[in-house]
C-alpha positions as CSV (number, residue, x, y, z in Angstrom):
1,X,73.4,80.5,112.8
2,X,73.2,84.1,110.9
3,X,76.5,85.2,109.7
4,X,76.7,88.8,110.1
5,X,78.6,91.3,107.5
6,X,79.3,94.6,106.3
7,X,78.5,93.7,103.1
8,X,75.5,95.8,102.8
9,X,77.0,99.0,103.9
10,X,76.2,101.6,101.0
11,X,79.3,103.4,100.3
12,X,78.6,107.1,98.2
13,X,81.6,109.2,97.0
14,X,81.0,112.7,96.5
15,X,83.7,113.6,93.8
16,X,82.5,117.8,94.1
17,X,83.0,117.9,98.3
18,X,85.5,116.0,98.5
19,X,83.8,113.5,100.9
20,X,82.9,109.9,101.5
21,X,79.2,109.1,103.0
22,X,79.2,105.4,104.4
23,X,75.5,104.0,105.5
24,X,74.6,100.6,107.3
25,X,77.6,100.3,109.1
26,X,77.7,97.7,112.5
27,X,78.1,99.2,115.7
28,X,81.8,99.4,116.4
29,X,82.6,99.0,112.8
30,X,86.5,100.1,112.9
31,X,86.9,101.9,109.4
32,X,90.3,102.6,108.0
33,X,91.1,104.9,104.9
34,X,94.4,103.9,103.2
35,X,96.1,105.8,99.7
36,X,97.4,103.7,97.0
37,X,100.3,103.4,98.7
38,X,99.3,101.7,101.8
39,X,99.7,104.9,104.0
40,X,96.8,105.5,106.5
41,X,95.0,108.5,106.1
42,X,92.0,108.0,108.4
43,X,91.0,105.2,111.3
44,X,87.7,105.7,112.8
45,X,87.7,103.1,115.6
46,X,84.8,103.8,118.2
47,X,81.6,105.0,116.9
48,X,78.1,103.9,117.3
49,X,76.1,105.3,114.8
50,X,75.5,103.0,111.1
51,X,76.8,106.7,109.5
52,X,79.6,108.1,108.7
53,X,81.5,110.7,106.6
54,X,85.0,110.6,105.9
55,X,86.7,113.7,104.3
56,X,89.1,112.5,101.0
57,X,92.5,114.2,101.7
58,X,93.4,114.5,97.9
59,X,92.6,113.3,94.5
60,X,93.7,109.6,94.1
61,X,93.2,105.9,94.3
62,X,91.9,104.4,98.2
63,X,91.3,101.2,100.0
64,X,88.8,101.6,102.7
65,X,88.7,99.0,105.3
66,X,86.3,98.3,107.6
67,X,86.7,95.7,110.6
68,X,84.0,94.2,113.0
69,X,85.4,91.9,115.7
70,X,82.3,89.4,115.0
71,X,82.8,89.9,111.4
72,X,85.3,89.4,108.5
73,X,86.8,92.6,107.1
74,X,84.9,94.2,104.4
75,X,87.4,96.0,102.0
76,X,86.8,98.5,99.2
77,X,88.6,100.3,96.7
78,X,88.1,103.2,94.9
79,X,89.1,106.6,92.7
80,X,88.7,110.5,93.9
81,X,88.6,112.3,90.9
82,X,88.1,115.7,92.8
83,X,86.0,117.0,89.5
């Protein structure tokens, strides 16, 4: 049996726009953009495309989340500078 992830999603921060590119998602990836503080800033629940490009609210530390119902979650973290 093949597990299946979202380990292999590419995730690109673009500290000059202000944006964050993600590539390879699953189909019907949920994706979840929380600040340092656990507040949610962003849920993108029902898209089909492996692409997508979140704007970054404010300079800061984030935990992205992103859930698949066949999958375990895939969490990152990460720093806009907002140079």
């Amino acid at each position: 049996m093949e597990t299946i992830t979202n380990k292999e999603v590419n995730v690109r921060l673009d500290n000059e726009k202000g944006t964050l590119c993600l590539t390879g998602l699953l189909a019907g990836t949920m994706v979840f953009l929380y600040d340092s503080q656990g507040e949610l800033k962003e849920a993108n629940i029902n898209f089909a495309l492996p692409l997508l490009t979140m704007e970054i609210p404010q300079q800061g530390t984030y935990v992205l989340v992103m859930s698949h119902p066949n999958c375990q979650p895939e969490v990152r973290r990460f720093t806009y500078s907002g140079i």
